[in-house]
Residue frames as qw, qx, qy, qz and C-alpha x, y, z in Angstrom:
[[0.792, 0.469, -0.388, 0.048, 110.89, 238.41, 273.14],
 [0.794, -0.543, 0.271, -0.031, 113.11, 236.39, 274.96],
 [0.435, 0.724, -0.535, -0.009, 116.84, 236.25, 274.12],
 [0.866, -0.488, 0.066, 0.086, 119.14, 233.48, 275.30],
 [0.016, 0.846, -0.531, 0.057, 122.73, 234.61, 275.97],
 [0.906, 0.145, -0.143, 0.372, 125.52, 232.26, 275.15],
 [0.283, -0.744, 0.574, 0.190, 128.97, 233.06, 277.45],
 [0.777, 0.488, -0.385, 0.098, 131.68, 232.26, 276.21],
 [0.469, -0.804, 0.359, -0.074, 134.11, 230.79, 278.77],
 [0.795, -0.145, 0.537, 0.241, 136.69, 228.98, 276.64],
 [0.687, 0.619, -0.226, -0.305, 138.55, 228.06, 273.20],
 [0.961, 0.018, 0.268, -0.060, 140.02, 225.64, 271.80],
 [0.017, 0.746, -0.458, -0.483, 143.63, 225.87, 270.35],
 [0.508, 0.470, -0.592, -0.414, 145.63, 223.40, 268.42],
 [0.967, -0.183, -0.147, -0.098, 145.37, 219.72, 268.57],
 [0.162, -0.735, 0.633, -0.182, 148.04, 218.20, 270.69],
 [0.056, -0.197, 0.963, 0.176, 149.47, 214.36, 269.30],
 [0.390, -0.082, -0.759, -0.515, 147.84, 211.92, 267.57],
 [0.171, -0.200, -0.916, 0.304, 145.56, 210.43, 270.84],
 [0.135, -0.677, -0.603, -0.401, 142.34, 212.97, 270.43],
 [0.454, -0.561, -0.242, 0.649, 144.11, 215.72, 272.78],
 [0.299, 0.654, 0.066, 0.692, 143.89, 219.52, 272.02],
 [0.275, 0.019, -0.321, 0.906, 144.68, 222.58, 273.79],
 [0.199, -0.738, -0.608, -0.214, 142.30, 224.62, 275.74],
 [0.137, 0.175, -0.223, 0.949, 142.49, 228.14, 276.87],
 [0.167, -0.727, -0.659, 0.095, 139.94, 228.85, 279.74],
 [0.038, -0.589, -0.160, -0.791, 138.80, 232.55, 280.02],
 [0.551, -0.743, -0.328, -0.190, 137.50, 232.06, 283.51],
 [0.221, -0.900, 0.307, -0.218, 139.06, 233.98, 286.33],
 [0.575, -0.303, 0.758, 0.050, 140.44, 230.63, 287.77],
 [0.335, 0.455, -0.613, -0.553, 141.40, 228.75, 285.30],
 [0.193, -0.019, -0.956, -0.219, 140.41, 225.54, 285.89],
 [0.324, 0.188, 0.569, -0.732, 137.21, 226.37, 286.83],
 [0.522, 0.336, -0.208, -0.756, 135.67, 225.89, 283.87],
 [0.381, 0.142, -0.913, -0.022, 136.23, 221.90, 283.99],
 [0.042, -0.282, -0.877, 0.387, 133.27, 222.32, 286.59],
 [0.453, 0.308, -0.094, -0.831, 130.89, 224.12, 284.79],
 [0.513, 0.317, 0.789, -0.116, 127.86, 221.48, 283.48],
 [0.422, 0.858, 0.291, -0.029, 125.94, 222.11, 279.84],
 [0.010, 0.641, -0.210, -0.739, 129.04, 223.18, 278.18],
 [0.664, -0.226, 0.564, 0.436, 129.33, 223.76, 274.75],
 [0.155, -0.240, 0.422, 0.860, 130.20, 224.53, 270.94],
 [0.396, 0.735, 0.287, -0.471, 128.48, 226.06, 268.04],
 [0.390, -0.155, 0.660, 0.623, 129.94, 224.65, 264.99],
 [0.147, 0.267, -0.186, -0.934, 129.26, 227.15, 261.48],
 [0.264, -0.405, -0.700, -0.526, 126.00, 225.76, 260.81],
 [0.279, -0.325, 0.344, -0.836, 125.13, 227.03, 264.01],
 [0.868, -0.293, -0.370, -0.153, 124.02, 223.25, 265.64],
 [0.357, -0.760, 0.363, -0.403, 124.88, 222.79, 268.79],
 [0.786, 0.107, -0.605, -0.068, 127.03, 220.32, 270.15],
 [0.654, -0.729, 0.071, -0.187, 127.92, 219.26, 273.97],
 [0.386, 0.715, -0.497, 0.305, 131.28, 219.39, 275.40],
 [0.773, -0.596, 0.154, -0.151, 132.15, 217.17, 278.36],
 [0.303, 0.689, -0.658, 0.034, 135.79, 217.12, 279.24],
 [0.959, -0.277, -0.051, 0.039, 137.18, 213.53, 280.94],
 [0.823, -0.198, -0.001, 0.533, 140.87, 214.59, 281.39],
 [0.015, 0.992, 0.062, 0.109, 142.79, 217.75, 281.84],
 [0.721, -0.112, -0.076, 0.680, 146.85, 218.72, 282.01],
 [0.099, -0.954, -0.156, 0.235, 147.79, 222.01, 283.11],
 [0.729, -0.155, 0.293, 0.598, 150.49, 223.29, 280.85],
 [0.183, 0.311, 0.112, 0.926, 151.96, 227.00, 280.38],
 [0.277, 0.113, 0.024, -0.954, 148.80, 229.34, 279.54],
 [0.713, 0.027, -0.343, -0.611, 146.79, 226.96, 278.48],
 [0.773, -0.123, 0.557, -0.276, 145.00, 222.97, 279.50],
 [0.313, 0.261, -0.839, -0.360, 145.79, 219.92, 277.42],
 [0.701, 0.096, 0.373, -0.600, 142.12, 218.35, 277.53],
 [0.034, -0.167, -0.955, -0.243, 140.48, 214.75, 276.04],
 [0.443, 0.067, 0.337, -0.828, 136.80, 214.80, 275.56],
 [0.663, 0.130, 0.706, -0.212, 134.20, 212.39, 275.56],
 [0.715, 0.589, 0.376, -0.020, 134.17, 210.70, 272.01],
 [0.327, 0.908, -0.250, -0.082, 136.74, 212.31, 271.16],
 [0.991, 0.014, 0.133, -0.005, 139.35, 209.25, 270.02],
 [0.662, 0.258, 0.297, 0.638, 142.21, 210.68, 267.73],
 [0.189, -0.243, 0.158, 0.938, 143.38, 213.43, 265.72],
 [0.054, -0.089, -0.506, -0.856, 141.32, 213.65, 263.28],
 [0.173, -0.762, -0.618, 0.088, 138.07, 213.50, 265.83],
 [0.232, -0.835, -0.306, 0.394, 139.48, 216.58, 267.45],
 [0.303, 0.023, 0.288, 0.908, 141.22, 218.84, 264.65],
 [0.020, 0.638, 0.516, 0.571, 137.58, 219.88, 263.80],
 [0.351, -0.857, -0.376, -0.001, 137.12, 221.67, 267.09],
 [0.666, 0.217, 0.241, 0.672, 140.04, 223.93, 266.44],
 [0.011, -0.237, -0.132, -0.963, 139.74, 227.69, 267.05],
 [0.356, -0.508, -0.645, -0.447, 135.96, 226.62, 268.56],
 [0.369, -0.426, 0.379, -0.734, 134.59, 228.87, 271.70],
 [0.371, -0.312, -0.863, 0.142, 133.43, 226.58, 274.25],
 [0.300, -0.397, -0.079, -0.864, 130.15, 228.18, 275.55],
 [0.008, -0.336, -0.821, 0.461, 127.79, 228.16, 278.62],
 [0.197, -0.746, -0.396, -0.498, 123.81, 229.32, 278.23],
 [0.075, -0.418, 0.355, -0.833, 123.90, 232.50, 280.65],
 [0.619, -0.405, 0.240, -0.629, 121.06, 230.75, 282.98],
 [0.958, -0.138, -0.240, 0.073, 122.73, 228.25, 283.69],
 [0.437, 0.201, -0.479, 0.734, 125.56, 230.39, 285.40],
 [0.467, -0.619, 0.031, -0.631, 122.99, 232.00, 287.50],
 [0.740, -0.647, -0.029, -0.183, 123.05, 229.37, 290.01],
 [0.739, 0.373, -0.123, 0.547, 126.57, 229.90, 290.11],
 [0.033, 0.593, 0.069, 0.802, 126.55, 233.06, 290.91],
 [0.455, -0.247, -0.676, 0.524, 126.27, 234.46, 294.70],
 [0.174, -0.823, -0.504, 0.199, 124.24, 237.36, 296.32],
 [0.170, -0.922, 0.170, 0.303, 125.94, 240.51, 295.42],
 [0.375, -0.253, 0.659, 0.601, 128.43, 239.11, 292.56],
 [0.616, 0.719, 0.155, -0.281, 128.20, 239.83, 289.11],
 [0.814, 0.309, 0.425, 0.247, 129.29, 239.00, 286.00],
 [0.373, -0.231, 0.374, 0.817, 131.51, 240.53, 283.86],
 [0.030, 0.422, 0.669, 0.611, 128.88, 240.19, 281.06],
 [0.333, -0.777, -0.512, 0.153, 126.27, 241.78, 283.67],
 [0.500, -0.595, -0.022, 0.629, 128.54, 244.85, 283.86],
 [0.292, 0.064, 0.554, 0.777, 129.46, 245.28, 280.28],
 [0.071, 0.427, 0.607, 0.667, 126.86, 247.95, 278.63],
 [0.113, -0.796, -0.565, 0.187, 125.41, 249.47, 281.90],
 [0.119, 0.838, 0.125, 0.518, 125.21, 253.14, 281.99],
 [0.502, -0.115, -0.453, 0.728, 127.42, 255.06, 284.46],
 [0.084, -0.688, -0.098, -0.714, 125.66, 257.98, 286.49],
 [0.510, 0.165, -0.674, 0.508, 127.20, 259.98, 288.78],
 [0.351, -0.630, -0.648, 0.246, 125.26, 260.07, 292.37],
 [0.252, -0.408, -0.194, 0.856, 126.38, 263.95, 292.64],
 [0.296, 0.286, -0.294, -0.863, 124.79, 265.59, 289.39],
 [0.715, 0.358, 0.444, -0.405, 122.73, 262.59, 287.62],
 [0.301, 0.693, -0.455, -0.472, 124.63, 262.59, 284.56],
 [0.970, 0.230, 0.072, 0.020, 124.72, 260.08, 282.27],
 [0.537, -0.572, 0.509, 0.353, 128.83, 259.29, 282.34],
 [0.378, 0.338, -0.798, -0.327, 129.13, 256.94, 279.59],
 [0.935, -0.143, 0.111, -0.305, 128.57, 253.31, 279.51],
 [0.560, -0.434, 0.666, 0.233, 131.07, 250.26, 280.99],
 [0.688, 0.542, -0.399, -0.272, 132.49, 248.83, 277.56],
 [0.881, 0.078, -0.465, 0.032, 134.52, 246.30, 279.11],
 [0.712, -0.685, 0.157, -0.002, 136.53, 245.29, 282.53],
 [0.662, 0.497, -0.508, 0.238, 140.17, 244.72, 283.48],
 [0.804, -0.585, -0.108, -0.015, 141.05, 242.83, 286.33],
 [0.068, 0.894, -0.344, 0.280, 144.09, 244.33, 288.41],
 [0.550, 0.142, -0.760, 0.315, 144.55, 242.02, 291.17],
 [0.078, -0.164, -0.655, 0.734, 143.36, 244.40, 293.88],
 [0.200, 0.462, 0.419, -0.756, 140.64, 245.43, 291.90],
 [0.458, 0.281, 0.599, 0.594, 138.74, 245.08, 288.90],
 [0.022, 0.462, 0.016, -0.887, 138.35, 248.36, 286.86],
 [0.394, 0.700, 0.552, -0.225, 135.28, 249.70, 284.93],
 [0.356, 0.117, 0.398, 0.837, 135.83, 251.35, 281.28],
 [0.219, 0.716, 0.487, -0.450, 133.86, 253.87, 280.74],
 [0.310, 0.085, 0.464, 0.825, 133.51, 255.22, 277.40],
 [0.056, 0.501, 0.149, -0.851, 131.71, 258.90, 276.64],
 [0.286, 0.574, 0.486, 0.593, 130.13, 260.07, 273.46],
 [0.318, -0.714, -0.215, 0.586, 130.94, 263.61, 274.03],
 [0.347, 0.855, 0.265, 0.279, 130.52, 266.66, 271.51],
 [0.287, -0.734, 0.015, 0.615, 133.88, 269.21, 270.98],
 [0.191, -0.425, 0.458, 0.757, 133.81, 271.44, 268.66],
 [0.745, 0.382, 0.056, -0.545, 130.70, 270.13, 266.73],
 [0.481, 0.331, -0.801, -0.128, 132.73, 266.82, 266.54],
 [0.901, -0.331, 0.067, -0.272, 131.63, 263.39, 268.48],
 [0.130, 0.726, -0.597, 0.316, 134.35, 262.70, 270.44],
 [0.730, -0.478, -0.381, -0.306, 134.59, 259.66, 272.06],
 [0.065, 0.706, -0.508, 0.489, 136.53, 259.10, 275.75],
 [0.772, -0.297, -0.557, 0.082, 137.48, 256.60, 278.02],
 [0.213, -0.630, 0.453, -0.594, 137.62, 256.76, 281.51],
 [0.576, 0.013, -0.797, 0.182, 138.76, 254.43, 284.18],
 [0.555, -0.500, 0.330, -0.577, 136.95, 253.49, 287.33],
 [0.183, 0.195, -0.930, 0.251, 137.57, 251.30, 290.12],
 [0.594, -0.335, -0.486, -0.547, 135.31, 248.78, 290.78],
 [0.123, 0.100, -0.575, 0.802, 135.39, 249.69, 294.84],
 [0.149, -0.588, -0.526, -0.596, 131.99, 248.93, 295.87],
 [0.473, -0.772, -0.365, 0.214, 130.12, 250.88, 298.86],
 [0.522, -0.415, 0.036, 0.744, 133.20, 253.32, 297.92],
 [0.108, 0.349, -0.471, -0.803, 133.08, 254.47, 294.41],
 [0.424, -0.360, -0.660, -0.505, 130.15, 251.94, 292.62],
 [0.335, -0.071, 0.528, -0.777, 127.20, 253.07, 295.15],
 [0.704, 0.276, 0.341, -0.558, 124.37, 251.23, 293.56],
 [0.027, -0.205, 0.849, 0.487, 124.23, 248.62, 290.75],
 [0.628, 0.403, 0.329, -0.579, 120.55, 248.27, 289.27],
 [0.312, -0.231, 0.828, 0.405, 121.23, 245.39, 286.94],
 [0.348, 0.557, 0.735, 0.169, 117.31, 245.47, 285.33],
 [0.219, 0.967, 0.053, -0.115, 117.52, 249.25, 284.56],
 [0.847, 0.214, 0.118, 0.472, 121.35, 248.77, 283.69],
 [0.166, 0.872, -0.025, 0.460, 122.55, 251.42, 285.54],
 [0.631, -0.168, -0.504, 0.566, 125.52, 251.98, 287.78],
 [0.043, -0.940, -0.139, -0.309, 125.53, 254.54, 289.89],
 [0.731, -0.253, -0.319, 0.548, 129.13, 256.17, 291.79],
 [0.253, -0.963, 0.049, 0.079, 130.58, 258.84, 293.56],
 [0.564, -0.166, 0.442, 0.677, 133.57, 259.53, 290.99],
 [0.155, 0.791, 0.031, -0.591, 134.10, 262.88, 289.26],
 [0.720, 0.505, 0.436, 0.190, 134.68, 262.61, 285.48],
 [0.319, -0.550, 0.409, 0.655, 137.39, 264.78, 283.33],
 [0.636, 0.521, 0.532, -0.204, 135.81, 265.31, 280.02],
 [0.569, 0.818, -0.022, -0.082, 137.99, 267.41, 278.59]]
């Protein structure tokens, strides 16, 4: 079976005056990267796709003040309101350099460490530091005849601390000791 992953690298806030302008919050590291991304777009609740192609862009605060094609007035763009703006995941592949990975690519592998073999836990989600982005790691761990769960934090430091990343068996492997209890 063949799944196709939808990223999300966007949303849409509130409209912004009457001329078919709303707000956009981009999710990508750089923010305005996402104004060069091809094939985006939404998924409105009947679940029909619809393509997004911006033609004008103001940086302002946290967020973009965007126009998009066809899009004329208020009341074109009020409906797209609250709406993720999505990319299909193979179509960021060729994006994507030799050795880089996604966030999403990260999210759900297993963590075992290179000294013992142990399953760790598995990354639940990333936070980017500035010098470094850092791996969650959350446990399912048994005290007391209770399931306990636990987070731990690793730096993503590779050749240091991630030794191996095996992205079709979804397993990291590092050389970082764990504190379980």
């Amino acid at each position: 079976m063949n799944i196709i992953k939808n990223i999300v690298l966007g949303k849409f806030g509130s409209v912004y005056g009457i001329k078919g302008y709303i707000k956009l919050y981009s999710y990508t590291v750089n923010k305005k990267n996402i104004f060069f991304y091809k094939n985006l777009f939404i998924i409105n609740n009947k679940s029909k796709i619809f393509p997004i192609i911006f033609t004008k862009w103001i940086f302002n605060n946290n967020y973009y003040i965007v126009k998009i094609n066809n899009f004329n007035n208020r009341n074109d763009v009020i409906k797209l309101v609250n709406y993720k703006i999505y990319i299909f995941y193979h179509y960021l592949i060729k994006y994507k350099k030799i050795g880089e990975y996604y966030w999403n690519d990260i999210i759900g592998c297993k963590i075992i460490n290179i000294n013992n073999s142990n399953n760790l836990g598995q990354v639940k989600d990333i936070i980017s530091t500035g010098a470094n982005d850092v791996l969650i790691i959350e446990s399912n761990i048994i005290i007391e005849n209770k399931k306990n769960i636990k987070k731990q934090l690793i730096p993503f430091i590779e050749n240091q601390v991630i030794k191996s990343i095996n992205l079709i068996k979804h397993i990291i492997k590092v050389d970082w000791d764990f504190n379980i209890y």
